[in-house]
BATORVO-931743 format. One record per residue (C-alpha): chain; x, y, z. Coordinates in steps of 0.1 Angstrom, whole numbers, padded with zeros to 4 digits. Example, Ala and Ser with C-alpha at 12.3 -4.5 7.8 and 13.67 -1.06 7.14 Angstrom:
BEGIN
{chain:A&px:0123&py:-0045&pz:0078}
{chain:A&px:0137&py:-0011&pz:0071}
***
This chain:
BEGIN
{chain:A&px:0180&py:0105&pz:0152}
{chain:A&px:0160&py:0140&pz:0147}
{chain:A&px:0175&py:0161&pz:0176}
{chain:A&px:0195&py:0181&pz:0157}
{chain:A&px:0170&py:0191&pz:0131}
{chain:A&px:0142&py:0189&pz:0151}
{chain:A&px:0126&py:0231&pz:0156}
{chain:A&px:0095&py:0253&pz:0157}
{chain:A&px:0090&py:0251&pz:0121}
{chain:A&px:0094&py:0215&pz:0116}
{chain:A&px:0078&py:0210&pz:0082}
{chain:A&px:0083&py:0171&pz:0076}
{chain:A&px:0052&py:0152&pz:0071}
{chain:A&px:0048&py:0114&pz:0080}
{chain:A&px:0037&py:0086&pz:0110}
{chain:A&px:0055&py:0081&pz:0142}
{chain:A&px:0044&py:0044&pz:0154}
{chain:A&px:0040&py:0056&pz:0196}
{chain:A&px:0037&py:0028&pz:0221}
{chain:A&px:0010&py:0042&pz:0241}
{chain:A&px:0018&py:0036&pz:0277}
{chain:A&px:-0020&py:0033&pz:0302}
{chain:A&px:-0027&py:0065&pz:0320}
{chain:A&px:-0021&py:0087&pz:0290}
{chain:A&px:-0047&py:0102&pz:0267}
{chain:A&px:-0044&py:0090&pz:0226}
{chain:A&px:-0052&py:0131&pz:0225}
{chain:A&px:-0019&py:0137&pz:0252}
{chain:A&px:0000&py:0115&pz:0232}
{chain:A&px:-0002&py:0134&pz:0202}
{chain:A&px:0001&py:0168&pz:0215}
{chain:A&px:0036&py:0154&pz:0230}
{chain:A&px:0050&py:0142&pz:0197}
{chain:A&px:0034&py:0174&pz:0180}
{chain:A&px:0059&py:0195&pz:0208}
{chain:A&px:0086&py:0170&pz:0210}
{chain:A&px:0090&py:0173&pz:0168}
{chain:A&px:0080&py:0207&pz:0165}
{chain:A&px:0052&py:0200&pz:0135}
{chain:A&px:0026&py:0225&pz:0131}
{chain:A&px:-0003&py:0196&pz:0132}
{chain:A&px:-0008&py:0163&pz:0144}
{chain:A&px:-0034&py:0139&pz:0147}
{chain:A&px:-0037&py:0102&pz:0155}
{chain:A&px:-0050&py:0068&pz:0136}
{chain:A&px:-0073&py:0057&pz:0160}
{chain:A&px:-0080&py:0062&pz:0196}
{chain:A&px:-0072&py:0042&pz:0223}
{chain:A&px:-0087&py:0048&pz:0257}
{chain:A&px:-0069&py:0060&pz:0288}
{chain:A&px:-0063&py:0027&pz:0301}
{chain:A&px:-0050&py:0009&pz:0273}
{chain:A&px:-0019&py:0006&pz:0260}
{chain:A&px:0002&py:0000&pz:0226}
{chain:A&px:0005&py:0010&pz:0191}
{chain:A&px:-0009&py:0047&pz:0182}
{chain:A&px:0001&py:0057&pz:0147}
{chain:A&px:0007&py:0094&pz:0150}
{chain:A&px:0007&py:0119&pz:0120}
{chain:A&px:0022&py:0152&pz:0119}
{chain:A&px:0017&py:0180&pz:0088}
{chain:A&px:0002&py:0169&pz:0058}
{chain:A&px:-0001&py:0137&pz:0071}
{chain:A&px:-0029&py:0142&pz:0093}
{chain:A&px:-0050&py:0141&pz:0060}
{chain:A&px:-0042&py:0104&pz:0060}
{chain:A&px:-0070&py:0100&pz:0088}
{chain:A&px:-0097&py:0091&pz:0066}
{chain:A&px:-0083&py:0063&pz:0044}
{chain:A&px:-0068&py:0047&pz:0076}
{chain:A&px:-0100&py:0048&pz:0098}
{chain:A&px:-0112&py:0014&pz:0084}
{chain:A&px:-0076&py:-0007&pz:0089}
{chain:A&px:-0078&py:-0036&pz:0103}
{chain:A&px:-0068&py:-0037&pz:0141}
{chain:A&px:-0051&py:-0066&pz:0168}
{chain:A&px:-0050&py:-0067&pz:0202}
{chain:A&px:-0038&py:-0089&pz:0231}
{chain:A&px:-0058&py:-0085&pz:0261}
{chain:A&px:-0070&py:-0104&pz:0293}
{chain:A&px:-0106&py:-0111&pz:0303}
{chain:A&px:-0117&py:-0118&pz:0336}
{chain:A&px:-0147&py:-0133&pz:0344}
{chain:A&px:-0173&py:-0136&pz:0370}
{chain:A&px:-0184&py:-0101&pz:0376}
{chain:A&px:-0191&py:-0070&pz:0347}
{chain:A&px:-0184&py:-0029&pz:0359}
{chain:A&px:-0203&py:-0002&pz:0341}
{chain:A&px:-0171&py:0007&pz:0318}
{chain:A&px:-0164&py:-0030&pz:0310}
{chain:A&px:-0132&py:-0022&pz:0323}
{chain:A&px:-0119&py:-0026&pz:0363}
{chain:A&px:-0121&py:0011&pz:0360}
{chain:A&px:-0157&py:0009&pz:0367}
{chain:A&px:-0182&py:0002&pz:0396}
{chain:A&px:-0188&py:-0036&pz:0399}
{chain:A&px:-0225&py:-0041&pz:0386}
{chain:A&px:-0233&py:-0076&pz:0382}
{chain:A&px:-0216&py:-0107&pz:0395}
{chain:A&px:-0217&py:-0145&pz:0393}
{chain:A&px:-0198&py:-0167&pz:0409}
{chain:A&px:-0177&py:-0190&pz:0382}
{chain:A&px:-0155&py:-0218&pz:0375}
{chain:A&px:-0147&py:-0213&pz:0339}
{chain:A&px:-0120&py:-0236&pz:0322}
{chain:A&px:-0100&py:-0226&pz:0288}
{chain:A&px:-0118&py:-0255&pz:0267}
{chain:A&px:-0154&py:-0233&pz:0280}
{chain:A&px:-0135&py:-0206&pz:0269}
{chain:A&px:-0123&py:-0213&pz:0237}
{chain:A&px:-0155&py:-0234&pz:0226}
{chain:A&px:-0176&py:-0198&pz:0229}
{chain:A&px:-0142&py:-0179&pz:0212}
{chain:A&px:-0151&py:-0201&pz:0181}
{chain:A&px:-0186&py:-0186&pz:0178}
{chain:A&px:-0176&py:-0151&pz:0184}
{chain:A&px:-0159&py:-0150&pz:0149}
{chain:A&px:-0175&py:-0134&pz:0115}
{chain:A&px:-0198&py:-0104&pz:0116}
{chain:A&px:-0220&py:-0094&pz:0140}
{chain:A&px:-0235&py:-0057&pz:0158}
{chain:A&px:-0220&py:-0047&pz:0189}
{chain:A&px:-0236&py:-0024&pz:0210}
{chain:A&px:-0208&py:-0001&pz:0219}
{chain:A&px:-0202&py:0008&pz:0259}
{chain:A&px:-0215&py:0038&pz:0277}
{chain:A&px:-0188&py:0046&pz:0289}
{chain:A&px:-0165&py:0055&pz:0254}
{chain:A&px:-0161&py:0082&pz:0230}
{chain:A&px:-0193&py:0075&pz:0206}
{chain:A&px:-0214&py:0110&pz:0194}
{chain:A&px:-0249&py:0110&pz:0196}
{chain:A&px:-0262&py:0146&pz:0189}
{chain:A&px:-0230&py:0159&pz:0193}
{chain:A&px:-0228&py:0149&pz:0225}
{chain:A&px:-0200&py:0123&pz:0239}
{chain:A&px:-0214&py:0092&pz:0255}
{chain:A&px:-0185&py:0090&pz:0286}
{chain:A&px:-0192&py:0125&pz:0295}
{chain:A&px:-0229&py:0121&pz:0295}
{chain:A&px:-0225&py:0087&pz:0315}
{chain:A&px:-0205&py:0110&pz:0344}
{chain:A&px:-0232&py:0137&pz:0346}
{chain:A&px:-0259&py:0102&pz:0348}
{chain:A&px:-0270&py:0109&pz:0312}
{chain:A&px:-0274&py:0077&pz:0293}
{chain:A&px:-0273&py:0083&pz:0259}
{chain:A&px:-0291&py:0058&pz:0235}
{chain:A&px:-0263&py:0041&pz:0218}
{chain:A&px:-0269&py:0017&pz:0183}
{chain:A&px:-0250&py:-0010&pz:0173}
{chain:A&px:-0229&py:-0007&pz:0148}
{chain:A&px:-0218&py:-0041&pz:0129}
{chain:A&px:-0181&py:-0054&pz:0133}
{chain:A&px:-0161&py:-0079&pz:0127}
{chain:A&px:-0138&py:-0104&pz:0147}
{chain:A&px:-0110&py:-0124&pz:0121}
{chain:A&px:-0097&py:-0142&pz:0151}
{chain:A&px:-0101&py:-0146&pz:0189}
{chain:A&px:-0080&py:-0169&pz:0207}
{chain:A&px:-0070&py:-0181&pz:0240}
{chain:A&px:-0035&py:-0172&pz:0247}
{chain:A&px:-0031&py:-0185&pz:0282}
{chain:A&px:-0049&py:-0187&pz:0312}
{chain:A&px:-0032&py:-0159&pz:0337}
{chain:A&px:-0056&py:-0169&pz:0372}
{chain:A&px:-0086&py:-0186&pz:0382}
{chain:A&px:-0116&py:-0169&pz:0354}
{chain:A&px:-0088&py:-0149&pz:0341}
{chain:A&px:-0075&py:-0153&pz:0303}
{chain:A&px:-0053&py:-0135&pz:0280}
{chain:A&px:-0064&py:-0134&pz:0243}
{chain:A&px:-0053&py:-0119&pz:0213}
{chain:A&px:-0080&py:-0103&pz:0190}
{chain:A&px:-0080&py:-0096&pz:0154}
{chain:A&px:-0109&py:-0074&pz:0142}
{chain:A&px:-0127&py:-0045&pz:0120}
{chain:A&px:-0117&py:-0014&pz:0132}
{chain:A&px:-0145&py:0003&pz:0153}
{chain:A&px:-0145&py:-0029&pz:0173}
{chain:A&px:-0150&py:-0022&pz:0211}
{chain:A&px:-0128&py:-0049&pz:0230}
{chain:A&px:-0142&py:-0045&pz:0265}
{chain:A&px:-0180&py:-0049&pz:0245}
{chain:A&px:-0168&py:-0083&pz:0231}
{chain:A&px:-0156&py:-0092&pz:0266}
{chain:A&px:-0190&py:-0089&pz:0278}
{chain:A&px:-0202&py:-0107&pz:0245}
{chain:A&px:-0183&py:-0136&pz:0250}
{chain:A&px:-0193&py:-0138&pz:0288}
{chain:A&px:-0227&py:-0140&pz:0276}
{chain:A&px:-0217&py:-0166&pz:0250}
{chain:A&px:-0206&py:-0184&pz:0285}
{chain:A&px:-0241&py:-0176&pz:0303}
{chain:A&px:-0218&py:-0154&pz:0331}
{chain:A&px:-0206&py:-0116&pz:0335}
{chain:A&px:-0167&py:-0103&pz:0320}
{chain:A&px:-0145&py:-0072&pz:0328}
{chain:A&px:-0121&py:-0063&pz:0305}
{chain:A&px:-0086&py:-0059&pz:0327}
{chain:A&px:-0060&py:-0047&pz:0302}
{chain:A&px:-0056&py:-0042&pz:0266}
{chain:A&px:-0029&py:-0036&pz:0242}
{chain:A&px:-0030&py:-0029&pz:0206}
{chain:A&px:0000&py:-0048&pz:0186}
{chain:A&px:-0014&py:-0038&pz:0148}
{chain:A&px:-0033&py:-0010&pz:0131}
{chain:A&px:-0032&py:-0021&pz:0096}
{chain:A&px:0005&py:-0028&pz:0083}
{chain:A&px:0016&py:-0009&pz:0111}
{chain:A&px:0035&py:-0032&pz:0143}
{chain:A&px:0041&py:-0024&pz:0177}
{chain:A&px:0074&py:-0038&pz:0174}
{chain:A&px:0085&py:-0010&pz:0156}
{chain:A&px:0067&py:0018&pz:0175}
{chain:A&px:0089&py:0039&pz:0199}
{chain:A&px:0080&py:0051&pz:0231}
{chain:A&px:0073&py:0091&pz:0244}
{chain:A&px:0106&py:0091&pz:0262}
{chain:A&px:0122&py:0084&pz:0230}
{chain:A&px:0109&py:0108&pz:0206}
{chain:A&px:0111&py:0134&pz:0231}
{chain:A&px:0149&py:0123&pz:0227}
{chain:A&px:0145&py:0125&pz:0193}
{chain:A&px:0152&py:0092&pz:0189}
{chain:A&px:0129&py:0078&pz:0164}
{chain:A&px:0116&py:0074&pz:0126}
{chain:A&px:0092&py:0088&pz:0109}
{chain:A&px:0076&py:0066&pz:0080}
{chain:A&px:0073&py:0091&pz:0046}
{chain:A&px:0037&py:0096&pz:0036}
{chain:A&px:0046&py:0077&pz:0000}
{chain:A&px:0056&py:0043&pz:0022}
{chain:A&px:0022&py:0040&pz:0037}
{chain:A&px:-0002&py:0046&pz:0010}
{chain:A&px:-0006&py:0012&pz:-0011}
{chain:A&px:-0017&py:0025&pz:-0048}
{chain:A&px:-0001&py:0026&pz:-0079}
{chain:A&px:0024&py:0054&pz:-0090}
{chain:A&px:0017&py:0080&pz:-0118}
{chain:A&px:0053&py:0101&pz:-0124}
{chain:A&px:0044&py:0131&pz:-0137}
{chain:A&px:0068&py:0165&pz:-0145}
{chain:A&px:0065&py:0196&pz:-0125}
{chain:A&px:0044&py:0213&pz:-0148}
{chain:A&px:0019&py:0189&pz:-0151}
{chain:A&px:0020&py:0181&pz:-0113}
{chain:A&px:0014&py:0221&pz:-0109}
{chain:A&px:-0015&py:0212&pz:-0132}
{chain:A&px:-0031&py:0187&pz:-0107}
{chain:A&px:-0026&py:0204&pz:-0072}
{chain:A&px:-0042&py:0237&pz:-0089}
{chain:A&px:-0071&py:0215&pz:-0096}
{chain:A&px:-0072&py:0207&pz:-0131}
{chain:A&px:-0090&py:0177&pz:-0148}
{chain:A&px:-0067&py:0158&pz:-0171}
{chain:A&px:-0085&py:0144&pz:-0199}
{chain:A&px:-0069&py:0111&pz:-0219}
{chain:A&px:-0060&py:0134&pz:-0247}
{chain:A&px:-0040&py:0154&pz:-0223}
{chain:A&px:-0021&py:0127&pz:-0208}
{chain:A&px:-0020&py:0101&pz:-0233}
{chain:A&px:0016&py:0088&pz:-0229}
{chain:A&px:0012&py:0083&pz:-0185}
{chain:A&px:-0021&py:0070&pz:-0180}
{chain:A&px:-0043&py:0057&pz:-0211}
{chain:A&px:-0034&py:0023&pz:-0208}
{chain:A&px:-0035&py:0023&pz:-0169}
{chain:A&px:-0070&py:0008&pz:-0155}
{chain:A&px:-0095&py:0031&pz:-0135}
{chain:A&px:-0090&py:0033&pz:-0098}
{chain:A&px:-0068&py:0057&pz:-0073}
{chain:A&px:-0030&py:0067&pz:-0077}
{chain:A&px:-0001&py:0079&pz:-0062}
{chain:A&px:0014&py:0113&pz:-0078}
{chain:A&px:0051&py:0115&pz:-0080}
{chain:A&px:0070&py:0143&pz:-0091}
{chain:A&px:0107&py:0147&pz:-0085}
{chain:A&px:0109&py:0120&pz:-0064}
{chain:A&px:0083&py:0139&pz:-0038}
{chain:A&px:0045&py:0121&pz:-0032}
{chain:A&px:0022&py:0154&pz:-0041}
{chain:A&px:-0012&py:0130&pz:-0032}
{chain:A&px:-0033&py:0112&pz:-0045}
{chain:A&px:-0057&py:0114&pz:-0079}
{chain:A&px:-0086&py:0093&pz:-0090}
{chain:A&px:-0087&py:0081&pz:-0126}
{chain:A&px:-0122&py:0074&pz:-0137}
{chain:A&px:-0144&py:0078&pz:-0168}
{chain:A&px:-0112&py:0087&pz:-0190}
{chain:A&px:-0102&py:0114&pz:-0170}
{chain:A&px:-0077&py:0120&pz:-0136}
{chain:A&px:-0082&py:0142&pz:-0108}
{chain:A&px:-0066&py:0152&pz:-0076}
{chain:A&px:-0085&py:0139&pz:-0048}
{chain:A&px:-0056&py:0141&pz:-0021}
{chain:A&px:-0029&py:0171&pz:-0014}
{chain:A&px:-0002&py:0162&pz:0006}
***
């Protein structure tokens, strides 16, 4: 779809739903869209670890300003439990570090799933990409550093019991609060279960509106054959049209008062907007105390 205009100097800004495949780094990921489009930046909407799989929104230009008002999206995943044993990742990447024999059935299972839903802190794993001082947990964990983690409270919509794959071994699919660690619930609901759990696989189907059914994979878009989604179809506010010389106005970081502006906003409640000019999203501005600002370039 983009080979033909795809180049060095690239300059259109959006998302490109990837379908992560395991083995590859969220970080690799982006840098092969970034090379494959030709954008001068990219970034991602949340990470997903080495081993897992599925949708990673990726943005390239302006959009990689979009980070911050897509970290808290909700997220789903399908992924499959087993249980009898716990490694020190969570994940069968690890070293096997507590075990206990088992003979779980999906009624166990799904009784314990029903008390794992609302709010609650998770203690995230020490193997994963937390900061404490500046310092990354995973790496500390390789050199034998522990770092002292704190929990952090989350928040699971819905967890249930797909199918059972093998003996101690289910497949669920998880809705949660982003932030939510899927191999740290695994061990949660083992303890719900009074026995250890190992995450085995994951993939993410949803980050926010976004679905994996419409991501495309790396083999594609280094084809050039995928979308991107404009910056204007993703950000869920209001629109405020304004002409080229006010819009100059904004991005140069004028306040508009009520007086100023009368005729577009004084009837329009408080709260954030899309600005529109000539059919082009220019950001995003705040109106608030009878006045609007820019608080978003794009």
């Amino acid at each position: 779809m983009f080979g033909e205009e795809m180049g060095k100097d690239f300059m259109q800004s959006g998302i490109i739903l990837v379908n992560k495949p395991v083995g590859v780094s969220s970080n690799t990921a982006v840098n092969i869209v970034k090379h494959a489009v030709g954008a001068k930046k990219a970034g991602h909407l949340g990470t997903l670890d080495l081993e897992g799989a599925g949708l990673l929104p990726v943005t390239i230009n302006s959009a990689t300003k979009l980070f911050d008002i897509f970290l808290q999206k909700n997220k789903t995943y399908q992924s499959e439990f087993v249980f009898g044993f716990e490694t020190d990742t969570l994940d069968m990447a690890g070293k096997i570090i507590k075990q206990k024999p088992c003979d779980i059935s999906r009624v166990e299972v799904e009784k314990a799933c029903k008390e794992m839903i609302g709010k609650s802190l998770q203690m995230p794993p020490i193997y994963s990409a937390k900061k404490v001082g500046g310092k990354v947990a995973y790496k500390e964990a390789l050199k034998g550093n522990l770092l002292e983690l704190k929990p952090k409270e989350i928040e699971i919509f819905d967890l249930k019991v797909l199918e059972q794959t093998d003996k101690n071994t289910f497949k669920f699919e998880i809705s949660c609060s982003s932030g939510t660690y899927i191999r740290s619930l695994c061990r949660d609901l083992a303890e719900k279960l009074g026995i250890f759990g190992t995450m085995k696989n994951i993939l993410r189907t949803k980050c926010g509106n976004f679905d994996i059914k419409d991501a495309f994979t790396l083999e594609q878009i280094k084809a050039g054959d995928f979308k991107i989604i404009p910056c204007g179809d993703v950000l869920e506010y209001p629109i405020l049209f304004f002409n080229r010389s006010y819009a100059n106005k904004l991005l140069n970081g004028v306040v508009f008062t009520m007086d100023e502006v009368d005729d577009l906003i004084a009837h329009k409640p408080d709260g954030t907007y899309k600005i529109i000019c000539e059919r082009n999203i220019l950001g995003l501005a705040e109106k608030s105390n009878g006045k609007l600002k820019m608080t978003l370039r794009l």
